[in-house]
C-alpha positions in Angstrom: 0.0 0.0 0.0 1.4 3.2 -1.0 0.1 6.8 -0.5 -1.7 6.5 2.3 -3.9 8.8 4.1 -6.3 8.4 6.8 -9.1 10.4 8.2 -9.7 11.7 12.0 -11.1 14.2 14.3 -9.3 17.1 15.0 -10.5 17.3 18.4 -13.3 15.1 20.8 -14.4 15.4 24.2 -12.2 14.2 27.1 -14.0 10.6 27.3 -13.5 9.9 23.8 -10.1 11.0 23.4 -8.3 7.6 23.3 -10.8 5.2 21.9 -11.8 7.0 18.1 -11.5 4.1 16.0 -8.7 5.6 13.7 -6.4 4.7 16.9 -6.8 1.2 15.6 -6.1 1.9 12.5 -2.7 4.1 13.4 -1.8 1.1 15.5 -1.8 -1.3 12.6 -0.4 0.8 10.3 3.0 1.2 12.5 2.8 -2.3 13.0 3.0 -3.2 9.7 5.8 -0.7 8.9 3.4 1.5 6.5 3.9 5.3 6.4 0.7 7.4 6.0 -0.6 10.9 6.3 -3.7 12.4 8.1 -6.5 14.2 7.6 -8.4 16.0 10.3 -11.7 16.6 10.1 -13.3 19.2 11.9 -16.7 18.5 14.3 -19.4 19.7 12.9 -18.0 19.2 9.0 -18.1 15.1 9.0 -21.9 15.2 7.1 -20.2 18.0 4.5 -20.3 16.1 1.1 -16.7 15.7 0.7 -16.4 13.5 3.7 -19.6 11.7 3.4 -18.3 10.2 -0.3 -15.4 8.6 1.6 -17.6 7.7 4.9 -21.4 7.1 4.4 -22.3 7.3 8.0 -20.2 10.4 8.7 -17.4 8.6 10.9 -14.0 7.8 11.0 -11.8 6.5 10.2 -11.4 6.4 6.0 -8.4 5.5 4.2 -7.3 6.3 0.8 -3.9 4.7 -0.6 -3.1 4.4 -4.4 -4.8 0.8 -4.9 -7.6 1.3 -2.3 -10.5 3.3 -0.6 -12.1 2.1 2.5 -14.3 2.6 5.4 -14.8 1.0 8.7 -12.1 0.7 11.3 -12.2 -3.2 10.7 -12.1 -3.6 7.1 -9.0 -0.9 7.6 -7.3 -3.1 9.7 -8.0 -6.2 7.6 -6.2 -4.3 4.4 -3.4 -3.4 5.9 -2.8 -7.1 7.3 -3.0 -8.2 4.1 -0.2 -6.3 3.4 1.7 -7.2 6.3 3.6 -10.0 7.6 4.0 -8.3 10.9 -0.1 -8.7 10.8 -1.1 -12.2 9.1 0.1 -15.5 9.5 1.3 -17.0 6.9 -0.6 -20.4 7.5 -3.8 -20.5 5.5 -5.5 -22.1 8.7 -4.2 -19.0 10.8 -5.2 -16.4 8.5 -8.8 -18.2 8.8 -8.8 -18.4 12.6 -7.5 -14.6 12.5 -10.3 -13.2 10.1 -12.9 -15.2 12.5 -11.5 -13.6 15.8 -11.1 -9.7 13.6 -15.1 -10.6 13.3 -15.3 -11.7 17.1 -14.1 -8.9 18.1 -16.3 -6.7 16.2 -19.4 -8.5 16.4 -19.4 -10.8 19.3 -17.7 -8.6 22.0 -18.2 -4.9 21.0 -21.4 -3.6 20.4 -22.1 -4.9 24.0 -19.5 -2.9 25.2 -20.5 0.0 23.1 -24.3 -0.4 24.9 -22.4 -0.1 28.5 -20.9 3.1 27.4 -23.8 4.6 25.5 -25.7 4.0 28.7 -23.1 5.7 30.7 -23.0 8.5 28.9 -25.3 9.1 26.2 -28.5 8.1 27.5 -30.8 10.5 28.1 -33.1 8.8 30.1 -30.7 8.1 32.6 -33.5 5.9 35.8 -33.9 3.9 32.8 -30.5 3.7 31.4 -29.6 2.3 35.2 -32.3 -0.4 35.0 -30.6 -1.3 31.6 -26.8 -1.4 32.9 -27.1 -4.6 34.9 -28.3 -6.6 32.3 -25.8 -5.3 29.8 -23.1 -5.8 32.0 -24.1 -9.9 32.7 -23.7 -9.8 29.0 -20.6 -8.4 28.1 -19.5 -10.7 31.3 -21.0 -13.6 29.8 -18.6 -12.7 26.3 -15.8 -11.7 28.7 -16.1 -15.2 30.2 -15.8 -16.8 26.8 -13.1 -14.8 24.9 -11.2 -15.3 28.5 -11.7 -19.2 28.1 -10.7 -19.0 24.3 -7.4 -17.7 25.0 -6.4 -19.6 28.2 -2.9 -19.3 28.7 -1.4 -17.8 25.7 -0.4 -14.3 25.0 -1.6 -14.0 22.0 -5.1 -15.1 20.4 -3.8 -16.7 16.9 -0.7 -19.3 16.0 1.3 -17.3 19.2 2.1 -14.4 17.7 0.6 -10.9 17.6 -1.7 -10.5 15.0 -4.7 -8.0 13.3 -6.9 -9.7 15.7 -5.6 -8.5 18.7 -5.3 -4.9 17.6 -8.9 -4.7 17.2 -9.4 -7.1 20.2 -7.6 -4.9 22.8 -8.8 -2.0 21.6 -11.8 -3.5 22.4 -11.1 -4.5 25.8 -9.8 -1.0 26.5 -13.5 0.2 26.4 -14.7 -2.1 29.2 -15.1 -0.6 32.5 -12.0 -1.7 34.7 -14.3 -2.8 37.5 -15.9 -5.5 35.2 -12.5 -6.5 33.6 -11.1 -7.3 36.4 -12.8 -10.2 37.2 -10.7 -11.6 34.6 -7.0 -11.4 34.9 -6.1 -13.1 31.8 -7.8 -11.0 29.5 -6.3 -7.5 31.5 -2.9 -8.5 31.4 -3.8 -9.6 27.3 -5.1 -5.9 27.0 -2.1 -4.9 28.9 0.7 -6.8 26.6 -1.0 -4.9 23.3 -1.1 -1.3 24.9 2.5 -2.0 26.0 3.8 -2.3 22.2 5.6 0.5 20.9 3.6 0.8 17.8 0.7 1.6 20.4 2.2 4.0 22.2 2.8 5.5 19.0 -0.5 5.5 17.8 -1.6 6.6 21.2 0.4 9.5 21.4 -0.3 10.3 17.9 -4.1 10.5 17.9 -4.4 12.3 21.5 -1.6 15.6 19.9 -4.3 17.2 17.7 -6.8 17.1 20.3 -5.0 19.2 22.7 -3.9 21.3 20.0 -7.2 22.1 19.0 -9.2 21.6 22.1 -8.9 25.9 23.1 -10.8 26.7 19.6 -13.5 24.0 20.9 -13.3 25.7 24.2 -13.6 29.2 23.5 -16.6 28.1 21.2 -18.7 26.7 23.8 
């Protein structure tokens, strides 16, 4: 992949800064050794037309490179595997088992997560959003329980060796409350082994610059 440019958010409140979904893509872009440039967009312009004909549902992140265009954080991260031995095993079994935890990850593990923070934060109804947390916790403990069973004693959840699935795994598992992922020790210290990677770090540091640069224009306008 050559020419590559992502889109982000030049700024985001405090509790998202950290967890927009082009940190995951930044992440697996250092893995894999893949330069690439960035594009901030700016709240309030993400339904302008220009960014809606790279991103239907006016998110990010997007990425553009010479022989692609894509959206959604996991298809992102999938490409860029592809391209990357650093990123995909090299066993046709392995890639298999890889592309089935990438979907795991995605569709098994976070939209539950994603209900425990919407409830936390975004509900507006918030006596009933407390009724609701319970029950959405004893789910996303229920998947915790699982993915925690699935990966038993390794460090890594495909052919021992860091993969595309554990980027968007443990970024996952950083959006579960620590309270909850706590009960399970194996999965924190698997969310701990990814953050600790230099290529995260990176990424981290990368994504959080812009928002602090930008965050006094967002300040003085509210």
């Amino acid at each position: 992949m050559k020419n590559i440019t992502i889109t982000a958010y030049d700024w985001v409140p405090d509790f998202a800064q950290g967890h927009v979904r082009d940190l995951r893509v930044r992440w697996a872009l250092r893995e894999a050794g893949l330069p690439y440039d960035v594009t901030l967009i700016e709240q309030g312009r993400q339904t302008e037309p220009g960014h809606l004909a790279r991103q239907p549902f006016a998110q990010v992140p997007t990425l553009d490179a010479d022989e692609a265009r894509l959206f959604e954080s996991g298809a992102i991260v999938w490409r860029i595997a592809e391209r990357s031995p650093t990123l995909m095993p090299e066993d046709a079994a392995d890639r298999d088992s890889a592309l089935s935890w990438c979907f795991s990850a995605l569709n098994s593990v976070e939209p539950f997560v994603a209900q425990l923070t919407f409830l936390s934060i975004f509900a507006q109804d918030k006596e009933a959003a407390g009724r609701l947390v319970p029950q959405i916790t004893a789910l996303v403990e229920r998947k915790l329980k699982r993915l925690s069973d699935a990966l038993g004693d390794k460090d890594w959840l495909v052919a021992d060796r860091f993969t595309a699935a554990d980027v968007l795994m443990v970024t996952v598992l950083r959006d579960v409350p620590e309270v909850t992922l706590a009960a399970y020790p194996a999965l924190r210290a698997y969310r701990d082994r990814g953050t600790a990677r230099p290529a995260f770090a990176a990424a981290l540091a990368e994504q959080m610059a812009p928002f602090a640069e930008h965050a006094p224009r967002y300040e003085k306008a509210s």
